[in-house]
MIDOSE-1310 file (N, C-alpha, C; in nm, 2 decimals, decimal comma, always signed):
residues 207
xxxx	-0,67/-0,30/+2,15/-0,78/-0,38/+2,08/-0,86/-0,46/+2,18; -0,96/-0,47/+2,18/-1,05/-0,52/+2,25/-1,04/-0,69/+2,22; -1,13/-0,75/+2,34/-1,03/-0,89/+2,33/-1,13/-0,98/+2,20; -1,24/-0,96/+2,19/-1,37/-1,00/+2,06/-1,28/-0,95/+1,98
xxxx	-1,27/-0,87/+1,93/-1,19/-0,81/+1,83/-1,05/-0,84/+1,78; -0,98/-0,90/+1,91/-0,82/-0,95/+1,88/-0,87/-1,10/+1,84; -0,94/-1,17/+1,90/-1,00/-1,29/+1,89/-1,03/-1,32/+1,72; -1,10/-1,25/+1,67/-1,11/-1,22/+1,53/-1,01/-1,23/+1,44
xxxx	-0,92/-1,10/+1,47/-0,82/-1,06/+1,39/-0,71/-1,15/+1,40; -0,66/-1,28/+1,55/-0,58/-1,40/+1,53/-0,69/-1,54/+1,47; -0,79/-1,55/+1,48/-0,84/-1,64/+1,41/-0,87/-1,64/+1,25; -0,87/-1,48/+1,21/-0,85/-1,46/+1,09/-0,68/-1,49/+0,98
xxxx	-0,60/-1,46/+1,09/-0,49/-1,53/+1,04/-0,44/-1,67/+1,07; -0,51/-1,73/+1,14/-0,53/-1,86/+1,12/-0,58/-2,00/+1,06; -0,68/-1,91/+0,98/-0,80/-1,94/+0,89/-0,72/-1,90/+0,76; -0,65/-1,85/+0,81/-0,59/-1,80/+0,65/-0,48/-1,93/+0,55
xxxx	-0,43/-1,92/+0,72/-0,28/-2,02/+0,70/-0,33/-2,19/+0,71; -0,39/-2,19/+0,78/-0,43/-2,32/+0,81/-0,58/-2,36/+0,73; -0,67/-2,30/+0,73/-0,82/-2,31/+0,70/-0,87/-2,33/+0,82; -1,03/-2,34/+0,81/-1,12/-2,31/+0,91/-1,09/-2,45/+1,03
xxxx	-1,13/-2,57/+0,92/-1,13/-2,70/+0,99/-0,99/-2,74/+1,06; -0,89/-2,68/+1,03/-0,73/-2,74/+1,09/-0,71/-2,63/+1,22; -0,79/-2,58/+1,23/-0,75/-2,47/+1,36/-0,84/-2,47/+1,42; -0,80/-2,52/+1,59/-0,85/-2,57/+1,69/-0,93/-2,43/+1,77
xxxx	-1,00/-2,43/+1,82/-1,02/-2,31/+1,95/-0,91/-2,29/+2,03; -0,80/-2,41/+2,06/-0,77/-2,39/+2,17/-0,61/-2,30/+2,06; -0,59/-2,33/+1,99/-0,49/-2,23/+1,87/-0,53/-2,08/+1,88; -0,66/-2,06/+1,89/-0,74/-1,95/+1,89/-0,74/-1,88/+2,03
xxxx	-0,74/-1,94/+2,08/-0,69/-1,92/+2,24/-0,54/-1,87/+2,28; -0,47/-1,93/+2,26/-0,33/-1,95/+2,25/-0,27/-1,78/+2,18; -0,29/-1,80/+2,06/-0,29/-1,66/+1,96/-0,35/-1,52/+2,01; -0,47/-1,53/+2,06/-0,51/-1,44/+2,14/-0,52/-1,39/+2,24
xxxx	-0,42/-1,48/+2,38/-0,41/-1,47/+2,49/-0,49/-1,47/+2,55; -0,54/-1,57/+2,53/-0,71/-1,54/+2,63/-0,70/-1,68/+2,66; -0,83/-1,68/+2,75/-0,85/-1,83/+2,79/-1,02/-1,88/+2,75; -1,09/-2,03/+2,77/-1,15/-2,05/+2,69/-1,28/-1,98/+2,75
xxxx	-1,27/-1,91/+2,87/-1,41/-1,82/+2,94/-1,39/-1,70/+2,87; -1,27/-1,65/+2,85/-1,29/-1,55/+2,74/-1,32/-1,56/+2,57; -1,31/-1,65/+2,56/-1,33/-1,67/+2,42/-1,50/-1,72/+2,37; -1,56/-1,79/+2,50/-1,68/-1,86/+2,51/-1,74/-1,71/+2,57
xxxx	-1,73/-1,62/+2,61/-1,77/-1,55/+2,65/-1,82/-1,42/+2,52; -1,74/-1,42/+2,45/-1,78/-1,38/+2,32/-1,88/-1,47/+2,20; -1,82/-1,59/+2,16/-1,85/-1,64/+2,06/-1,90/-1,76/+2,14; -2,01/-1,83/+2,08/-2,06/-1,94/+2,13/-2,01/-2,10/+2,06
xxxx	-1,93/-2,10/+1,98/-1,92/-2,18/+1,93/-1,77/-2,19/+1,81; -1,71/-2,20/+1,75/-1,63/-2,21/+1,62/-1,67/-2,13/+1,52; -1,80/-2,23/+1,49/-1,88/-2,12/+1,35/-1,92/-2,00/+1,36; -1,95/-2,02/+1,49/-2,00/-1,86/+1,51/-1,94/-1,73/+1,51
xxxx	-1,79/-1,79/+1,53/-1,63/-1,69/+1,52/-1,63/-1,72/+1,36; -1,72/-1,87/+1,29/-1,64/-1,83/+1,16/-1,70/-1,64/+1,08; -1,84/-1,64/+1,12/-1,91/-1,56/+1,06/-1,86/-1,45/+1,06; -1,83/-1,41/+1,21/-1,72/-1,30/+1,24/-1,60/-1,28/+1,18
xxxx	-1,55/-1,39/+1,13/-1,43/-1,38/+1,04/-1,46/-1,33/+0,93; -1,56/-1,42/+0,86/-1,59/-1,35/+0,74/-1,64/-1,25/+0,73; -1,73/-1,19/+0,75/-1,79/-1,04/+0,80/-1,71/-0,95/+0,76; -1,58/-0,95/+0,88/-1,43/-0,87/+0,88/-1,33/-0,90/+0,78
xxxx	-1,34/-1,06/+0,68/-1,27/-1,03/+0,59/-1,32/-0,97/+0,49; -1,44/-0,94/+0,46/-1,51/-0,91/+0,35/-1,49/-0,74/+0,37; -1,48/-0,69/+0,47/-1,50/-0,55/+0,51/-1,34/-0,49/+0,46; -1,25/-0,62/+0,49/-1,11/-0,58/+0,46/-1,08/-0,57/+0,28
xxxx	-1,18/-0,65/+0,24/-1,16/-0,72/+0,09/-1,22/-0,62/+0,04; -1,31/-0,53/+0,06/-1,39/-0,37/+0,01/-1,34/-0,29/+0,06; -1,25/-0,27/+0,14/-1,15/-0,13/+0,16/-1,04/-0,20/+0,08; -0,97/-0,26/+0,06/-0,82/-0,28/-0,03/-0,91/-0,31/-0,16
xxxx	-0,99/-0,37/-0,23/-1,02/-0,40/-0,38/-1,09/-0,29/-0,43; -1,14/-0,22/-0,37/-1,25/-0,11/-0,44/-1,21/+0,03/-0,36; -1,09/+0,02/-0,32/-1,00/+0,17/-0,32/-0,99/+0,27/-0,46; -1,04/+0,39/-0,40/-1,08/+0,46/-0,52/-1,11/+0,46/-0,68
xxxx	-1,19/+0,33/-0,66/-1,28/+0,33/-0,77/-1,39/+0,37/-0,79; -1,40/+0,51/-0,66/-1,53/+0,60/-0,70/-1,46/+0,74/-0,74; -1,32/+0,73/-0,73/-1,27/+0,89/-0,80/-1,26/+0,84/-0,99; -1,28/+0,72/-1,02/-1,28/+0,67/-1,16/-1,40/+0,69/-1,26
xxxx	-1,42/+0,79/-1,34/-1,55/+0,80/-1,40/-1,55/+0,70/-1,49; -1,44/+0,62/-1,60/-1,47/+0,50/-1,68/-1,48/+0,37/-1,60; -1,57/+0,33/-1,67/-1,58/+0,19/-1,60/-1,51/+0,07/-1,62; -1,40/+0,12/-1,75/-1,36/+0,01/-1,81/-1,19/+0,02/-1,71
xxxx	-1,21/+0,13/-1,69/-1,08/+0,21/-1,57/-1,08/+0,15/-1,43; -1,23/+0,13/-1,44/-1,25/+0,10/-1,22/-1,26/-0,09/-1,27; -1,25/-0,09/-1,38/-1,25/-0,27/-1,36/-1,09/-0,28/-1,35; -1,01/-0,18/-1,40/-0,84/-0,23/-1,42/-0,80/-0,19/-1,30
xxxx	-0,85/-0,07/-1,20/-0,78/-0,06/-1,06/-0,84/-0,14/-1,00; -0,95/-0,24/-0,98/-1,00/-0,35/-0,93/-0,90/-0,45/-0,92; -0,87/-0,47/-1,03/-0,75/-0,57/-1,09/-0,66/-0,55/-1,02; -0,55/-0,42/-1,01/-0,45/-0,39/-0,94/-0,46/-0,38/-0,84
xxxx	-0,57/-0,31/-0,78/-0,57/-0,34/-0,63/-0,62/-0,48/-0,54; -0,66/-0,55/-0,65/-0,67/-0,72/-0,57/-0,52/-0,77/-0,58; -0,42/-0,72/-0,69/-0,30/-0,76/-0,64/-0,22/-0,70/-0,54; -0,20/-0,56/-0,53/-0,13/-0,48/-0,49/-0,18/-0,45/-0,31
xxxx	-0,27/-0,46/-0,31/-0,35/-0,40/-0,17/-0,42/-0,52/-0,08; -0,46/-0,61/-0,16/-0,52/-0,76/-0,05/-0,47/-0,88/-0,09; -0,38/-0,90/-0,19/-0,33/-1,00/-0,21/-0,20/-1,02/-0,16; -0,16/-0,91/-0,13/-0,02/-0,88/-0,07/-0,02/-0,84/+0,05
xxxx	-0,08/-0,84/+0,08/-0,17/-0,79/+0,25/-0,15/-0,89/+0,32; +0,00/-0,96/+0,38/+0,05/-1,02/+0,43/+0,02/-1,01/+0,61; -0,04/-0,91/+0,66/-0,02/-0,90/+0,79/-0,18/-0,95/+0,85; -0,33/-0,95/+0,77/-0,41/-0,99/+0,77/-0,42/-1,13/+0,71
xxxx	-0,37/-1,14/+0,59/-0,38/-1,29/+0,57/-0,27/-1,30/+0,51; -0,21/-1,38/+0,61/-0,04/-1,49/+0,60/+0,00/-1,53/+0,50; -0,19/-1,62/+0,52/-0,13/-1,75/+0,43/-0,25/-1,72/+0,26; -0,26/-1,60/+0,22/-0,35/-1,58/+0,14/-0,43/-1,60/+0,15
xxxx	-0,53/-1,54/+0,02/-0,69/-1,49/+0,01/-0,73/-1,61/+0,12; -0,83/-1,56/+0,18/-0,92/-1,62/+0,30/-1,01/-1,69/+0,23; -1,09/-1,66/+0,13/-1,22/-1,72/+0,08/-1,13/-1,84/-0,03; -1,02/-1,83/-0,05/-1,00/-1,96/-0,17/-1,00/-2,05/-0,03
xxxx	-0,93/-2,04/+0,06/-0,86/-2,13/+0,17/-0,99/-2,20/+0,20; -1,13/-2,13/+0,23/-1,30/-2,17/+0,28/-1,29/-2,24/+0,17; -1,32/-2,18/+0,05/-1,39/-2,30/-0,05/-1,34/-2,40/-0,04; -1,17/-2,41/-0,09/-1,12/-2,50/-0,11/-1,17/-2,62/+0,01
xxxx	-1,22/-2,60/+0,16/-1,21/-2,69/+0,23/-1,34/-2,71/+0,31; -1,46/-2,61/+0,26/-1,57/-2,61/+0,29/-1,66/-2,64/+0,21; -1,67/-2,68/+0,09/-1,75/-2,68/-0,03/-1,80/-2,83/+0,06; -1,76/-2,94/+0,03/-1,84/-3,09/+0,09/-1,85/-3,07/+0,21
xxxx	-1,81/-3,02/+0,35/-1,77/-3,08/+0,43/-1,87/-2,97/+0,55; -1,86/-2,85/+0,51/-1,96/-2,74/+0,55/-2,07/-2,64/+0,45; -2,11/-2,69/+0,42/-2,21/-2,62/+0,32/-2,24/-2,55/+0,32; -2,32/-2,57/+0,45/-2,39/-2,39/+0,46/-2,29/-2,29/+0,53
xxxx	-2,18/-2,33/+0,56/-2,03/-2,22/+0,58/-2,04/-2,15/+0,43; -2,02/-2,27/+0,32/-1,97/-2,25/+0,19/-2,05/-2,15/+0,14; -2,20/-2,15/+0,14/-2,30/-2,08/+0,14/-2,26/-1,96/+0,13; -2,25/-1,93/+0,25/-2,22/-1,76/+0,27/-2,07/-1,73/+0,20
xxxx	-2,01/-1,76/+0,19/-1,87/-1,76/+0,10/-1,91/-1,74/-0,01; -1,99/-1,84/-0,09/-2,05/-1,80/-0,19/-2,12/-1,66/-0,24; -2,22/-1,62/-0,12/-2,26/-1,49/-0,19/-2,20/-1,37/-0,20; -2,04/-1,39/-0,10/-1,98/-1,28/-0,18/-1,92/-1,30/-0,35
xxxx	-1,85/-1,45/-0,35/-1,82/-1,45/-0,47/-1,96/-1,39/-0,59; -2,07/-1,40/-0,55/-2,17/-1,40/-0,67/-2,17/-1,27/-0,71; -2,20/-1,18/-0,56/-2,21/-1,07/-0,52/-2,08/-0,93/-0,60; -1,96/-1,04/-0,63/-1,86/-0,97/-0,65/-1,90/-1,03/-0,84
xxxx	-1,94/-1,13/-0,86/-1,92/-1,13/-1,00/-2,02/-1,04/-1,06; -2,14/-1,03/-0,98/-2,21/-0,89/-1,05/-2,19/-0,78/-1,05; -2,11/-0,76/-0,99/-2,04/-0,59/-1,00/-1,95/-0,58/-1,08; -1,84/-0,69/-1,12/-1,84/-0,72/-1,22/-1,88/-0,68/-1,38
xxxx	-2,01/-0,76/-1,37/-2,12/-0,79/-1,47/-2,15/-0,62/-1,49; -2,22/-0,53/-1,40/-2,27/-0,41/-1,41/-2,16/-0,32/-1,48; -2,01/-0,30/-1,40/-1,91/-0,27/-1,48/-1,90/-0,24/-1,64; -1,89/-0,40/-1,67/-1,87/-0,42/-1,78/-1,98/-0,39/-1,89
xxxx	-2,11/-0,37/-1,86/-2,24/-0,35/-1,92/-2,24/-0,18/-1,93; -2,21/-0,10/-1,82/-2,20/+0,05/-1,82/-2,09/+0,07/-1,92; -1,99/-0,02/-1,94/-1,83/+0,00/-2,03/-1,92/+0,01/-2,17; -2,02/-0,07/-2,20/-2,07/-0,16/-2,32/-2,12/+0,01/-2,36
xxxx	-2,24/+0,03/-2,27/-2,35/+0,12/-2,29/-2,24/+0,26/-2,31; -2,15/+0,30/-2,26/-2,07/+0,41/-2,28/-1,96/+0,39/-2,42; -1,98/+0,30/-2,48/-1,88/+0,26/-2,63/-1,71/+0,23/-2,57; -1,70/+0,24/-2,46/-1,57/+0,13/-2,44/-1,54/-0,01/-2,46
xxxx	-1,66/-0,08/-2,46/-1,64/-0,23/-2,54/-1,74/-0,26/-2,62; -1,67/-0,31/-2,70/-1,84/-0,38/-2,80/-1,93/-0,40/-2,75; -2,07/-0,33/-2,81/-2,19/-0,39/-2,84/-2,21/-0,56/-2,83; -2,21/-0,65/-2,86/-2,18/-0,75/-2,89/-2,11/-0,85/-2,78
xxxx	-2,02/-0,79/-2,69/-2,00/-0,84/-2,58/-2,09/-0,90/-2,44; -2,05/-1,04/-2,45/-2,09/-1,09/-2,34/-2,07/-1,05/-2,23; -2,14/-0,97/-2,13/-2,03/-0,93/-2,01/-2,04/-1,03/-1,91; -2,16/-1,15/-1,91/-2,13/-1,22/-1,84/-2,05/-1,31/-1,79
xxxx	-2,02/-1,37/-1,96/-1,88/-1,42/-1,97/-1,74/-1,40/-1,94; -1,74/-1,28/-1,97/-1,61/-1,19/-1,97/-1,61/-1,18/-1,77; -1,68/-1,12/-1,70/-1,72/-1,13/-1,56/-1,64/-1,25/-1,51; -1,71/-1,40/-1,56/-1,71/-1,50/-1,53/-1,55/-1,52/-1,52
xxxx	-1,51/-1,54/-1,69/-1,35/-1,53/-1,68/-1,27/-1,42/-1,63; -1,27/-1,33/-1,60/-1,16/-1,23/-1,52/-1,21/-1,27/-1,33; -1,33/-1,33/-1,30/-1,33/-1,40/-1,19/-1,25/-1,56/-1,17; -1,21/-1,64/-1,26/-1,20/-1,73/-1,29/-1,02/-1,70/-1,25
xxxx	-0,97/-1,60/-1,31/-0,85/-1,56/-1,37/-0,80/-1,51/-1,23; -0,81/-1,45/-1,14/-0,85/-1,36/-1,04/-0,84/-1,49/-0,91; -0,85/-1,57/-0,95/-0,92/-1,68/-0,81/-0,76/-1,78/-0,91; -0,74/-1,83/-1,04/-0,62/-1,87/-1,03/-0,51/-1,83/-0,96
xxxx	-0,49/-1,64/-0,95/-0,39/-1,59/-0,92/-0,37/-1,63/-0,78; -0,45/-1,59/-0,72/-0,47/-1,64/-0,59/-0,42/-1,76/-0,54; -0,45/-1,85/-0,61/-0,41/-2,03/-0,60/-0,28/-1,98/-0,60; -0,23/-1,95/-0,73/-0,09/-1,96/-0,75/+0,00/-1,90/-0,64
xxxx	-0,05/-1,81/-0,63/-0,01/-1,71/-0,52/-0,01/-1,78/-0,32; -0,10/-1,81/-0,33/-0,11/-1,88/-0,17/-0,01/-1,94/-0,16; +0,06/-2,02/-0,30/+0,14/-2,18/-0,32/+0,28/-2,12/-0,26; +0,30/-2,02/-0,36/+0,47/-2,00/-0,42/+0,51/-1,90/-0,34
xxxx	+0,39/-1,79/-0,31/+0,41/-1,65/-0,27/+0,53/-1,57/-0,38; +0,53/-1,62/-0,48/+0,59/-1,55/-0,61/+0,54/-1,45/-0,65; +0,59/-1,29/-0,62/+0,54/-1,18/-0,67/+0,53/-1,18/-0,84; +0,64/-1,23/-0,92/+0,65/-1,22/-1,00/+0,52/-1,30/-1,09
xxxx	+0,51/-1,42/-1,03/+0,38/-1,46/-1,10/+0,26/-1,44/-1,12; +0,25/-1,37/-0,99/+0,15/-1,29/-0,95/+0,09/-1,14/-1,04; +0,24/-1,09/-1,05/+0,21/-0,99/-1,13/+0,23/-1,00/-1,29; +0,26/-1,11/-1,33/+0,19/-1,18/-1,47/+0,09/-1,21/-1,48
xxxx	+0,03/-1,30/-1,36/-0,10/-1,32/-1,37/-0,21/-1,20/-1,37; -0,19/-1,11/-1,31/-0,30/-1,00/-1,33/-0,24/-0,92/-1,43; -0,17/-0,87/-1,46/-0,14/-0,79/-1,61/-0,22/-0,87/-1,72; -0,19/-1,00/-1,72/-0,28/-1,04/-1,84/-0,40/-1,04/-1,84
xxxx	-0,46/-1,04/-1,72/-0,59/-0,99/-1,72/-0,65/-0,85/-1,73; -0,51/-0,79/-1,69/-0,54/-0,62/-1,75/-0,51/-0,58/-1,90; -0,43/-0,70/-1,90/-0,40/-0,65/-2,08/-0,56/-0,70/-2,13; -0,57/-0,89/-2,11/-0,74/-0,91/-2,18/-0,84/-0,80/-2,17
xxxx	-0,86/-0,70/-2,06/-0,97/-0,65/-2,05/-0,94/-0,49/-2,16; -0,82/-0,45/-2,16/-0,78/-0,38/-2,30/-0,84/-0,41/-2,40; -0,74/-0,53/-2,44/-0,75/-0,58/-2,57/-0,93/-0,59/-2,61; -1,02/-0,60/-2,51/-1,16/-0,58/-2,54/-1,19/-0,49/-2,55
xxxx	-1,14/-0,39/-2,55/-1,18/-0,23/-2,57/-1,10/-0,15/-2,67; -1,11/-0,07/-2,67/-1,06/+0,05/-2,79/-0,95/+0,14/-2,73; -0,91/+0,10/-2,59/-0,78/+0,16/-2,55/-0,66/+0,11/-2,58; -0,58/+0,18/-2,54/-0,42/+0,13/-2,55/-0,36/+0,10/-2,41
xxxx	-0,32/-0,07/-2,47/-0,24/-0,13/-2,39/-0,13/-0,08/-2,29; -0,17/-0,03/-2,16/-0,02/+0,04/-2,10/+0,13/-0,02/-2,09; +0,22/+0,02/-2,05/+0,36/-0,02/-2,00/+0,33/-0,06/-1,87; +0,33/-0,21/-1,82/+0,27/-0,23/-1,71/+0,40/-0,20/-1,56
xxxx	+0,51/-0,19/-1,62/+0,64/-0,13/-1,54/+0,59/-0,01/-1,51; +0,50/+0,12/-1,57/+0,50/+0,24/-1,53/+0,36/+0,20/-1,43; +0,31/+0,12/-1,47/+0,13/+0,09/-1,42/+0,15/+0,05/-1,27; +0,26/+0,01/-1,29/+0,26/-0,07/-1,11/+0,34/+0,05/-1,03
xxx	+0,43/+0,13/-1,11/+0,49/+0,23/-1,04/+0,42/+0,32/-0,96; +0,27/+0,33/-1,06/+0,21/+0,50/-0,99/+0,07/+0,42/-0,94; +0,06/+0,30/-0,91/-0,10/+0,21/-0,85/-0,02/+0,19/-0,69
């Protein structure tokens, strides 16, 4: 691994466990065997490694959440392997992030304190709730969910729901809660549609 690149990939797990503001350069140093001419030699600054973090977590967060949800022709189908695979594939994804989801760890500690950090954090969350939104509108237009449905709402809460698990999850590292918490969101997004509720014991077997 190249040393920009290992630099990344231990500051990414440091950022995970600790957050942005509690991890020093010289932790980042330390973790990646380097010293601060190699570290300054890449990145000019903290933030400027944060960008880089984020960039690479976001790249990891679209290969594990949207794992073949282009072999899925329903859409009400690629919102439920979304679901599964935010628990199963990046939530669980312990060797990238330790200490759980990367972006709750930012908000949670950058909303006041760095803004325009928070900023760009933000536009994935937004970014991810309209895909979301489209989802659930193609589900609408294809007669898998009512006419009548809000999808912005519904978007809003299974993001809402999705960002608890997470919480809950960073805390306890309780698989079990974990996988209550998204089942119910795979069961809500059912119960809005005209399919049948799976056996989620067989669901987690073959995802």
């Amino acid at each position: 691994m190249r040393l920009k690149d290992n630099i990344v990939y231990e500051a990414q797990k440091l950022f995970s466990l600790n957050g942005f503001l509690s991890t020093g350069i010289n932790d980042i140093i330390e973790a990646s065997g380097t010293s601060k001419g190699g570290f300054y030699n890449h990145f000019a600054s903290k933030e400027d490694l944060f960008y880089a973090v984020l960039a690479e977590s976001q790249s990891i967060w679209r290969d594990k959440v949207l794992y073949a949800i282009n072999e899925i022709d329903s859409p009400t189908e690629k919102i439920i392997k979304i679901l599964n695979n935010y628990r199963d594939r990046y939530l669980k994804d312990h060797e990238n992030f330790p200490g759980g989801c990367i972006f709750i760890t930012f908000s949670v500690e950058l909303d006041d304190t760095r803004p325009h950090l928070m900023k760009e954090v933000n536009k994935g969350f937004e970014g991810f709730i309209a895909m979301l939104t489209k989802l659930l509108d193609d589900a609408i237009r294809q007669g898998e969910l009512p006419k009548g449905l809000n999808s912005d709402s519904v978007a809003e809460t299974l993001f809402a729901g999705m960002l608890g698990a997470s919480v809950l999850y960073g805390v306890d590292k309780d698989n079990t809660t974990l996988d209550n918490s998204i089942d119910s969101l795979i069961e809500y997004v059912y119960l809005l549609s005209k399919m049948h509720v799976p056996d989620y014991d067989q669901q987690s077997e073959s995802t």
